[in-house]
C-alpha positions in Angstrom: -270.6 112.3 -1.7 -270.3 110.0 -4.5 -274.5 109.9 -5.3 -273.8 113.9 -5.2 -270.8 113.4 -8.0 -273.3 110.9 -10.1 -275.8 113.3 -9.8 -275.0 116.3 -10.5 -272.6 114.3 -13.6 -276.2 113.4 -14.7 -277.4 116.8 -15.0 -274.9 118.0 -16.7 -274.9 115.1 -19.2 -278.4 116.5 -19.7 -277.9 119.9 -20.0 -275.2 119.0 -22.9 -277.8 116.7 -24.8 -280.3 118.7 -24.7 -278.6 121.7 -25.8 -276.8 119.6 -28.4 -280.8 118.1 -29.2 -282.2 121.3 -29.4 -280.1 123.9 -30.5 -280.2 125.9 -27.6 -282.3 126.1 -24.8 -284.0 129.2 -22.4 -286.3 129.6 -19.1 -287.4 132.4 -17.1 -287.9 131.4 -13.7 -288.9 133.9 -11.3 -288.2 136.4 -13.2 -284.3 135.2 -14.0 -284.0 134.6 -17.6 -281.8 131.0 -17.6 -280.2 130.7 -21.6 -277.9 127.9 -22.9 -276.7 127.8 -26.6 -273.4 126.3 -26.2 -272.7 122.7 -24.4 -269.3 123.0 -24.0 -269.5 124.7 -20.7 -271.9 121.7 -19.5 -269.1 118.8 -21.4 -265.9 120.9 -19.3 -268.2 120.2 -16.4 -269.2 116.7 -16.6 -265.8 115.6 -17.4 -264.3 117.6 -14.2 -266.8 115.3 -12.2 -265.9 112.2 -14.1 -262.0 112.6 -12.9 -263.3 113.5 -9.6 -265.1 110.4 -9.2 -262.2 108.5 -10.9 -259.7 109.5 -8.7 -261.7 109.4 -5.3 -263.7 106.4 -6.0 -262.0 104.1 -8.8 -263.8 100.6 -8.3 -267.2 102.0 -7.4 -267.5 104.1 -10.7 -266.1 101.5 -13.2 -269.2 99.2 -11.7 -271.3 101.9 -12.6 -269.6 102.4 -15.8 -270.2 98.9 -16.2 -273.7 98.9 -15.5 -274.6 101.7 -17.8 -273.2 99.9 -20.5 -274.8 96.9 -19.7 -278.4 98.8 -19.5 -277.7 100.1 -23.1 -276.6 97.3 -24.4 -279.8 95.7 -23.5 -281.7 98.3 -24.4 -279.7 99.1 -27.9 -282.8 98.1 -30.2 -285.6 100.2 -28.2 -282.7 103.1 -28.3 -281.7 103.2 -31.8 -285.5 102.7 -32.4 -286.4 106.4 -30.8 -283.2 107.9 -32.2 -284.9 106.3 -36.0 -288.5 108.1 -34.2 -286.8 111.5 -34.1 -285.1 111.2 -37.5 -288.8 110.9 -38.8 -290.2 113.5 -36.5 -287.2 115.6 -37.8 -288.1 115.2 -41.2 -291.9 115.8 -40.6 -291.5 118.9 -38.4 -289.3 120.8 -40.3 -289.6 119.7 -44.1 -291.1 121.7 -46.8 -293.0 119.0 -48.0 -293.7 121.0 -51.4 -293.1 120.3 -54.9 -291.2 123.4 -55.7 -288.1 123.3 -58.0 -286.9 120.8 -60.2 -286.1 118.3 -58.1 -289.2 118.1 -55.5 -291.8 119.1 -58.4 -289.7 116.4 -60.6 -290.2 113.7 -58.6 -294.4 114.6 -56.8 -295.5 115.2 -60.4 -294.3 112.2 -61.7 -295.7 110.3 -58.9 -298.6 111.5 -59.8 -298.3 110.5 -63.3 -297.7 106.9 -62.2 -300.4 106.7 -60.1 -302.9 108.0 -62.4 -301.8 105.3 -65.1 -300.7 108.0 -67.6 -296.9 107.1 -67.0 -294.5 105.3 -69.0 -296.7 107.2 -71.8 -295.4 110.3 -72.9 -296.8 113.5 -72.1 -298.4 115.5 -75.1 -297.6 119.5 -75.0 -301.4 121.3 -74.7 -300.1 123.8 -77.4 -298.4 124.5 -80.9 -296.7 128.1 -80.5 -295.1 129.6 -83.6 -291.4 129.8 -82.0 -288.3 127.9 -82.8 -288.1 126.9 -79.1 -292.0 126.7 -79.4 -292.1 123.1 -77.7 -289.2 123.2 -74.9 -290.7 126.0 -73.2 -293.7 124.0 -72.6 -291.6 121.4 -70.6 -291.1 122.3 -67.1 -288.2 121.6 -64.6 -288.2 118.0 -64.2 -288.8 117.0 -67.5 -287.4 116.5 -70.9 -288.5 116.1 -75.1 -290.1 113.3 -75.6 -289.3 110.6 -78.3 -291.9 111.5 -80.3 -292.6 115.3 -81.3 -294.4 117.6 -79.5 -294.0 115.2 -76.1 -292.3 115.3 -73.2 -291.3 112.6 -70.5 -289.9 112.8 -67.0 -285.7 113.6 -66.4 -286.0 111.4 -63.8 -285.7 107.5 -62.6 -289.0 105.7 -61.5 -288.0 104.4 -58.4 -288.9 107.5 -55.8 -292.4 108.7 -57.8 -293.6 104.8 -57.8 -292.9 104.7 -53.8 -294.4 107.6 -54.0 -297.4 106.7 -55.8 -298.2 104.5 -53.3 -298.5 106.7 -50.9 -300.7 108.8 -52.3 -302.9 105.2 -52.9 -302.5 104.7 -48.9 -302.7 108.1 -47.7 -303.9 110.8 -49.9 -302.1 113.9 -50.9 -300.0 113.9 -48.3 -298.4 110.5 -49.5 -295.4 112.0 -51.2 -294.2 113.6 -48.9 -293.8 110.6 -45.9 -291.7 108.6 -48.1 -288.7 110.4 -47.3 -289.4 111.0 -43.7 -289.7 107.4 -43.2 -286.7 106.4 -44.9 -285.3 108.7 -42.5 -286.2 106.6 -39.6 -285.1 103.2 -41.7 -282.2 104.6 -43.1 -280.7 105.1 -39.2 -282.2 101.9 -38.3 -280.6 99.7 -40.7 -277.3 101.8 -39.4 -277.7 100.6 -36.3 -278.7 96.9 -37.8 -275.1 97.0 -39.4 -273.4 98.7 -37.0 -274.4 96.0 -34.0 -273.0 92.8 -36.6 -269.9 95.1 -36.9 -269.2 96.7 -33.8 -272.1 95.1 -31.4 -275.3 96.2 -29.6 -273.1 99.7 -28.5 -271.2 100.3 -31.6 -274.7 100.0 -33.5 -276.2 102.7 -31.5 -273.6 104.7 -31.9 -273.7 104.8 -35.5 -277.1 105.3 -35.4 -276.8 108.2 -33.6 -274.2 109.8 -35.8 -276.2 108.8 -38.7 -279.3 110.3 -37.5 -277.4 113.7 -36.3 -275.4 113.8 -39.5 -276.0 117.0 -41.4 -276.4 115.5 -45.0 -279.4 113.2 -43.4 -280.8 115.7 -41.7 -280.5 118.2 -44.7 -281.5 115.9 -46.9 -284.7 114.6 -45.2 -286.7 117.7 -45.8 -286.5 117.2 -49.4 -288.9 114.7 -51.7 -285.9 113.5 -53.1 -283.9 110.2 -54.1 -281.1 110.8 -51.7 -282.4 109.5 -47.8 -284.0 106.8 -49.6 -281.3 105.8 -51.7 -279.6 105.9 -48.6 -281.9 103.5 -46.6 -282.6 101.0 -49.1 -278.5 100.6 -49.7 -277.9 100.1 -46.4 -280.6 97.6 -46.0 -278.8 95.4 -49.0 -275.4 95.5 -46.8 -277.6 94.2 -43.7 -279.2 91.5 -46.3 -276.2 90.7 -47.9 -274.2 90.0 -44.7 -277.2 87.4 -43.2 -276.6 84.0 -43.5 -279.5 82.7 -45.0 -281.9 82.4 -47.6 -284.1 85.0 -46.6 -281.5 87.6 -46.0 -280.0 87.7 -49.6 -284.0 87.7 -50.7 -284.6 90.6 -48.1 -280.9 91.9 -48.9 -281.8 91.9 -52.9 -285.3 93.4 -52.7 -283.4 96.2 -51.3 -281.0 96.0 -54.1 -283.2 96.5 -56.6 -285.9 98.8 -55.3 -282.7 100.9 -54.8 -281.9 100.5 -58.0 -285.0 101.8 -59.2 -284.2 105.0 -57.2 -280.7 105.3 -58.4 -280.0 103.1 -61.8 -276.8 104.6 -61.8 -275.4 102.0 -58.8 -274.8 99.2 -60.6 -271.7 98.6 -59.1 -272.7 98.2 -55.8 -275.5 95.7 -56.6 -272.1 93.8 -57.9 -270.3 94.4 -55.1 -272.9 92.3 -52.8 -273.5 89.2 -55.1 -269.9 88.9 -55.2 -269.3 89.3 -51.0 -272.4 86.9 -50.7 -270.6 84.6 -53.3 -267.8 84.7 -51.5 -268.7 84.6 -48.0 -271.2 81.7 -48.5 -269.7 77.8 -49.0 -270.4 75.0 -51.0 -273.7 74.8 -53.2 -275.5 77.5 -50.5 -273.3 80.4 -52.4 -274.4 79.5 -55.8 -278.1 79.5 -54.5 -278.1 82.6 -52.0 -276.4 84.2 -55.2 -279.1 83.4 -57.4 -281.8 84.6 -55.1 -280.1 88.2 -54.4 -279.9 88.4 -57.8 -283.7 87.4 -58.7 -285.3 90.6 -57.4 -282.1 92.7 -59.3 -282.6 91.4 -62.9 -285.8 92.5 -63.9 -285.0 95.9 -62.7 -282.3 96.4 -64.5 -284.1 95.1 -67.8 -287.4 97.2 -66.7 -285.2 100.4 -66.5 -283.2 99.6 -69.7 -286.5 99.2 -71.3 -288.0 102.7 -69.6 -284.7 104.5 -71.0 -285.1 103.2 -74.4 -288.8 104.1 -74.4 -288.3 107.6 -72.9 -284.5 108.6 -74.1 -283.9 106.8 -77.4 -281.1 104.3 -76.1 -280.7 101.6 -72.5 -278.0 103.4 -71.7 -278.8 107.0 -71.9 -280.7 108.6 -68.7 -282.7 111.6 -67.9 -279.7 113.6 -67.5 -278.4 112.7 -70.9 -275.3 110.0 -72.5 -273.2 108.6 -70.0 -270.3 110.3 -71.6 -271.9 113.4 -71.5 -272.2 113.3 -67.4 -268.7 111.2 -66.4 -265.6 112.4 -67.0 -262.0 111.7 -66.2 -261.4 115.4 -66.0 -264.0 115.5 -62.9 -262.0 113.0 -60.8 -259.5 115.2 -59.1 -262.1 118.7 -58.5 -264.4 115.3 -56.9 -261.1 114.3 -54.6 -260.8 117.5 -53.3 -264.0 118.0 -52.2 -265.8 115.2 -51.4 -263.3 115.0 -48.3 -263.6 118.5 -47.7 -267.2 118.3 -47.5 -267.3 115.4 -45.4 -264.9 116.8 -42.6 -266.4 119.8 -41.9 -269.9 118.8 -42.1 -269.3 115.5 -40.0 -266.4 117.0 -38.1 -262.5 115.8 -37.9 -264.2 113.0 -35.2 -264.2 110.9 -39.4 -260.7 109.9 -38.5 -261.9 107.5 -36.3 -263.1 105.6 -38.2 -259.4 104.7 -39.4 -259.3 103.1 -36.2 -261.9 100.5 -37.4 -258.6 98.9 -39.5 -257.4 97.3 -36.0 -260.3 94.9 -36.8 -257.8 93.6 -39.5 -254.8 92.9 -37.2 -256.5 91.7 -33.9 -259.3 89.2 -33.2 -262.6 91.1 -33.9 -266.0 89.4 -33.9 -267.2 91.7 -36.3 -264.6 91.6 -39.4 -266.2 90.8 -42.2 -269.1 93.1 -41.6 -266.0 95.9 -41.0 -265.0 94.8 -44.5 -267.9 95.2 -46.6 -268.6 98.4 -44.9 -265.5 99.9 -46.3 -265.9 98.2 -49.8 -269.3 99.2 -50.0 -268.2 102.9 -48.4 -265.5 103.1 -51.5 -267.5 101.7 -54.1 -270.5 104.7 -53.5 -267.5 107.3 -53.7 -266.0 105.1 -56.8 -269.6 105.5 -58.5 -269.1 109.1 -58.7 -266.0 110.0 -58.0 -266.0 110.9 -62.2 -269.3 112.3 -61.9 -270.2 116.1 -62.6 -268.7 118.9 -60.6 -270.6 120.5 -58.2 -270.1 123.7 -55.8 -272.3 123.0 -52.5 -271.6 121.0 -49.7 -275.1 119.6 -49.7 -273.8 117.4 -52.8 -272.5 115.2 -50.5 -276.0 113.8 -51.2 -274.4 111.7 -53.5 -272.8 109.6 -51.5 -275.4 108.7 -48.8 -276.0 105.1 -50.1 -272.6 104.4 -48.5 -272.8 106.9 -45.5 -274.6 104.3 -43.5 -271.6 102.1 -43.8 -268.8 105.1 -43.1 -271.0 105.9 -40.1 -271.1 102.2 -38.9 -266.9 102.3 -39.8 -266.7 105.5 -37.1 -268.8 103.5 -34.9 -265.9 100.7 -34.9 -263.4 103.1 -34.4 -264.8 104.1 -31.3 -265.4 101.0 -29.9 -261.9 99.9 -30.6 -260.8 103.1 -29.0 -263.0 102.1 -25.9 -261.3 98.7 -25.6 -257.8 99.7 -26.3 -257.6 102.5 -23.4 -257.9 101.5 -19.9 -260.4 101.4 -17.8 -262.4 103.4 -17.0 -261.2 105.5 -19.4 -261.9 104.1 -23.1 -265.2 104.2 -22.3 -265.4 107.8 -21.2 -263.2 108.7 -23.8 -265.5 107.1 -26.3 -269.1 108.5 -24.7 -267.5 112.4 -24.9 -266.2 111.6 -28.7 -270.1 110.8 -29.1 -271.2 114.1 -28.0 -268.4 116.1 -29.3 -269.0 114.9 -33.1 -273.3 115.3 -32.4 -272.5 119.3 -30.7 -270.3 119.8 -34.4 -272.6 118.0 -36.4 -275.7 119.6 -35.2 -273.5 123.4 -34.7 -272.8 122.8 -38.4 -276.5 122.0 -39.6 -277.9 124.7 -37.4 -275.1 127.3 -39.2 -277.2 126.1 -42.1 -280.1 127.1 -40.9 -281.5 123.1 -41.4 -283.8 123.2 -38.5 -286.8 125.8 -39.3 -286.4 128.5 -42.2 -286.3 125.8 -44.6 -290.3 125.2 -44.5 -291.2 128.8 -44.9 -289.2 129.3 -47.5 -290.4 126.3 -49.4 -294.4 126.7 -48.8 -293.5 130.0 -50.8 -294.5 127.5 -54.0 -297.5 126.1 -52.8 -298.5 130.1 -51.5 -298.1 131.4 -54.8 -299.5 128.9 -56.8 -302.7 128.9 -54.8 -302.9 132.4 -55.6 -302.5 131.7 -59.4 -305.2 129.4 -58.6 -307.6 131.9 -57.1 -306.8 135.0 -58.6 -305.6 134.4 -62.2 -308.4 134.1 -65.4 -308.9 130.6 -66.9 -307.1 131.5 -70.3 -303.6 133.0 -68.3 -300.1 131.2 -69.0 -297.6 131.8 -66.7 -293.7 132.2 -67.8 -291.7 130.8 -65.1 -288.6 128.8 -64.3 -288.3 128.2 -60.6 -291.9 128.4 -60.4 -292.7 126.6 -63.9 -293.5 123.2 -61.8 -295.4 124.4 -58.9 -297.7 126.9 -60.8 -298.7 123.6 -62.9 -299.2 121.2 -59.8 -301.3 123.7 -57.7 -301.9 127.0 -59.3 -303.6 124.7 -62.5 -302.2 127.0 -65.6 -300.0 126.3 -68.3 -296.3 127.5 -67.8 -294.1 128.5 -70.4 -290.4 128.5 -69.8 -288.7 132.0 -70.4 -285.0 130.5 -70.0 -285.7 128.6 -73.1 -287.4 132.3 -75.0 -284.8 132.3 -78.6 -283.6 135.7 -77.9 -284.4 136.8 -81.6 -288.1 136.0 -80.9 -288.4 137.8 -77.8 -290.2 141.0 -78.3 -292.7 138.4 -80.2 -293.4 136.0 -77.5 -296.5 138.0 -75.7 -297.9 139.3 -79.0 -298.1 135.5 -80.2 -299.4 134.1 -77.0 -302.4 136.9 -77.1 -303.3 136.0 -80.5 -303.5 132.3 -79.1 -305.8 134.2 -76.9 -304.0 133.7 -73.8 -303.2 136.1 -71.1 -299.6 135.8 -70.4 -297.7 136.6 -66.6 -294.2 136.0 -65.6 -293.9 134.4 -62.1 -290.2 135.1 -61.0 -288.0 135.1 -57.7 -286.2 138.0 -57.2 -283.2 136.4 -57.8 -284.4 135.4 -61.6 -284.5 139.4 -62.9 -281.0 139.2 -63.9 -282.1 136.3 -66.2 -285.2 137.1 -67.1 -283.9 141.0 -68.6 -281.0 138.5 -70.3 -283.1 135.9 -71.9 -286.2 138.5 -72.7 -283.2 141.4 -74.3 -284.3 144.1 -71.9 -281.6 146.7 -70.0 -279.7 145.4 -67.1 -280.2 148.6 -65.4 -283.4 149.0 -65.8 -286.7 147.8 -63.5 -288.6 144.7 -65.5 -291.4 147.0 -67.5 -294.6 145.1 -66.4 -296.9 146.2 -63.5 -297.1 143.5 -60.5 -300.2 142.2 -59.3 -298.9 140.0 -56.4 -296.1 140.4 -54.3 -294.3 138.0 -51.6 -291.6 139.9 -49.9 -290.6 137.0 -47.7 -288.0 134.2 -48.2 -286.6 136.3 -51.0 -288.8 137.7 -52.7 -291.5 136.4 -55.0 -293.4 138.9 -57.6 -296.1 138.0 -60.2 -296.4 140.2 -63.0 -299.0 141.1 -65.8 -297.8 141.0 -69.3 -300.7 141.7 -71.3 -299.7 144.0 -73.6 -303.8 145.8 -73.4 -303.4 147.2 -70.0 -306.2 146.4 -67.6 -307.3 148.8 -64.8 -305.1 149.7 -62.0 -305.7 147.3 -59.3 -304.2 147.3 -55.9 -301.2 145.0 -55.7 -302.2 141.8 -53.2 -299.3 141.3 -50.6 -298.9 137.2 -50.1 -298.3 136.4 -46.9 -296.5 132.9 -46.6 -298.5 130.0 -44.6 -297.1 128.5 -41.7 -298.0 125.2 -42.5 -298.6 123.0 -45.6 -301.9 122.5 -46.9 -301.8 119.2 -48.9 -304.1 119.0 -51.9 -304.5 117.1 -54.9 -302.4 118.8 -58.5 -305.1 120.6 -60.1 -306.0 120.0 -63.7 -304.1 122.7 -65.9 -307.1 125.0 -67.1 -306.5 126.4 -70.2 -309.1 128.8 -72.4 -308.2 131.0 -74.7 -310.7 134.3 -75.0 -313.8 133.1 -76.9 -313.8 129.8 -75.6 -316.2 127.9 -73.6 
């Protein structure tokens, strides 16, 4: 009776995960169509058998209790290392891995600039167009005027395009796109690295697993972008930071500084480590474990004061302009009220455990000081930008990932206090089916955002339609563009021109001008950019754009290429672009650009 309870309590343990794993899942066996989107029925079930087997066979099934935990608490490191596997295989499978945007063509173009050897140099704009605005519309998302006239440099910090640049050294084309993949992977690994010196060999994998099935990770992995990585190197300092020797603060401030090279605006939590290593070390050992978490740190922050000076005019002045300009003590309340917010209900209510983890203060708890720096470090991310500029989206929880490694790790506690506090065997099960209920609302939640499969369609749409522009367009065309004024660059190989910068007074000039440059000018819009475009170029609301199309995507919203030229060519038949199902990684291609008459 009782290998019948722990079996069929298996199944159904299974059933849950993998639905929870998976979304959903469906077979048709003989005929019978079997579906499954929902674990609750197969969490209702397992715990029915769990009090059964409590109540009818105590001793026997808090052995086995015992023994499971034993197994995976042996077994923690090879665990948390396939939960880190499927983080990466997460971020491979469904990311766009495009340079579409400002962010993603930001941060691939400039890697690309740093490993050709052009970068810290300035770019110099290809052309010297009659309009007030003349220069800015040359510089696509992602960048910014140059110090010099007629250039323009990069918005953003070095630290992503240089680990970026390396790959492309190691692996190619497709090189940008594994370094946030694999900081996916580290990023839950060094979770589960500070989760076991707070909360033990179980505690770590249970942080690891919340970190790895948190929306915001798993959101933010399909992106080329600073935040995963951020988020892995930070949490690799905390690991450094809390090792007692040498080569942990050396480990612990590599990670420091690399990570500040991805985000220059986290001073504070460098400062936050050299002091806990200061203060956690004794005698001459602190003054020298200091000094070498420090070493890596200095000529980072000195090589990005130096970059800003070169690029923005002033050390303290960024890519997204003054300090002053983006802080603000009128941001601090709208930030209070939604940081939270966005936090419990993308992570689920299951975050008040982690208040629990505060019992580490009042009883005897082998892991306290690592408890401690988690919720310093935790505060001192949200501190950083807690002033910082308002945003509306969830997704902007982003921000805060270099310290959601240690607010995972701080649930993590709270759960294993939870498990020691209630009797056995019930802290334990209490514990495991707080595990699955926050992974069946965290993955619910990412699934209601459609995180695992639209997303890659909908971004190959740049690399699609710039291939076109490749294939299809004349040598001498410029493209106006805004969403698509990076990707049309890095792939499609023609000049863009940005139409959101177009002084509204010059308008009806802007084609005229370009033809007499001898260019042949297009607009490349989403559908959701008419509005804008009719705004910035002064034509009716209410009225269709005036151009004929010569390309038309009608999938993941809508994508339309039109002819400007005002010498109308023969009618041709408008091309249909079908979107690829897969990326096809390739090298930028060199911006052609020859005006009629030229060779």
């Amino acid at each position: 009776m009782r290998r019948i309870l722990l079996a069929l309590s298996a199944f159904f343990f299974a059933w849950a995960a993998l639905v929870v794993a998976t979304g959903g899942i469906q077979w048709r066996i003989a005929g019978v169509l079997f579906r499954s989107r929902d674990p609750q029925r197969a969490l209702l079930a397992l715990i029915a058998l769990l009090l059964v087997q409590v109540f009818l066979f105590r001793e026997p099934f808090e052995r086995d209790v015992d023994r499971v935990v034993a197994l995976a608490r042996r077994a923690s490191p090879w665990l948390a290392g396939i939960v880190a596997a499927v983080a990466v295989a997460h971020a491979l499978r469904y990311g766009g891995c495009t340079a579409g945007g400002s962010d993603s063509y930001g941060y691939v173009s400039e890697a690309y600039g740093w490993e050709t050897g052009h970068l810290p140099r300035a770019y110099d704009l290809p052309l010297s167009l009659p309009f007030p605005s003349g220069d800015v519309m040359q510089m696509p998302l992602g960048y910014r005027a140059g110090p010099a006239p007629h250039t323009m440099v990069p918005t953003y910090a070095p630290g992503l395009p240089l680990l970026m640049a390396v790959g492309i050294r190691l692996t190619g084309a497709i090189g940008p796109y594994l370094v946030v993949p694999i900081s996916a992977g580290l990023f839950v690994w060094f979770t589960f690295c500070l989760g076991r010196r707070a909360a033990g060999p179980i505690g770590g994998l249970v942080a690891a697993i919340v970190a790895a099935t948190s929306p915001i990770v798993l959101f933010q992995s399909l992106w080329p972008m600073s935040d995963v990585p951020a988020g892995a190197l930070w949490t690799g300092a905390i690991v450094g930071a809390l090792g007692t020797s040498r080569r942990s603060a050396l480990l612990g401030g590599l990670s420091a500084a690399i990570g500040l090279f991805v985000r220059p605006n986290l001073p504070l939590l460098a400062v936050v480590l050299a002091l806990w290593i200061f203060a956690s070390a004794r005698g001459r050992e602190r003054y020298v474990r200091a000094a070498i978490f420090c070493a890596p740190i200095l000529p980072v922050v000195f090589s990005i004061a130096a970059l800003n000076a070169m690029w923005y005019g002033s050390p303290f002045t960024s890519g997204y302009g003054r300090t002053a300009d983006i802080y603000a003590l009128a941001n601090v309340w709208p930030n209070l009220q939604r940081y939270p917010v966005w936090l419990w209900h993308s992570q689920s209510p299951w975050i008040l455990v982690s208040l629990l983890s505060a019992v580490a203060f009042v009883r005897p708890w082998p892991g306290r000081s690592a408890v401690a720096l988690a919720w310093i470090f935790f505060l001192a991310t949200a501190g950083s930008y807690i002033a910082y500029s308002q945003f509306e989206e969830w997704w902007y929880l982003r921000f805060l990932l270099p310290g959601l490694g240690a607010f995972y790790v701080l649930m993590a506690v709270g759960l294993t206090i939870l498990a020691g506090l209630v009797a056995r065997p019930w802290g334990k099960i209490s514990a495991a089916v707080i595990v699955l209920l926050i992974v069946k609302s965290t993955t619910g939640f990412a699934l209601d955002k459609s995180i695992f499969g639209p997303l890659k369609r909908s971004e190959h749409r740049y690399a699609d339609v710039a291939e076109f522009i490749n294939h299809a367009l004349p040598e001498n065309a410029v493209v106006l563009a805004m969403q698509h004024s990076g990707n049309v660059r890095i792939w499609g190989g023609r000049l863009t021109l940005r139409y959101d910068f177009i002084d509204p007074e010059w308008a009806p000039r802007v084609v005229p001008e370009l033809e007499q440059e001898g260019l042949h000018p297009y607009l490349t819009i989403d559908d959701w950019e008419e509005p804008d475009v009719k705004r910035h170029l002064g034509l009716a609301a209410d009225r269709p754009l005036p151009w004929p199309y010569i390309a038309r995507m009608r999938d993941s919203g809508g994508v339309t290429i039109y002819d400007l030229a005002t010498t109308r060519a023969p009618a041709a038949p408008v091309v249909a672009l079908e979107p690829e199902s897969s990326p096809q990684f390739s090298a930028p291609k060199e911006i052609v650009l020859k005006p009629r008459g030229t060779h």
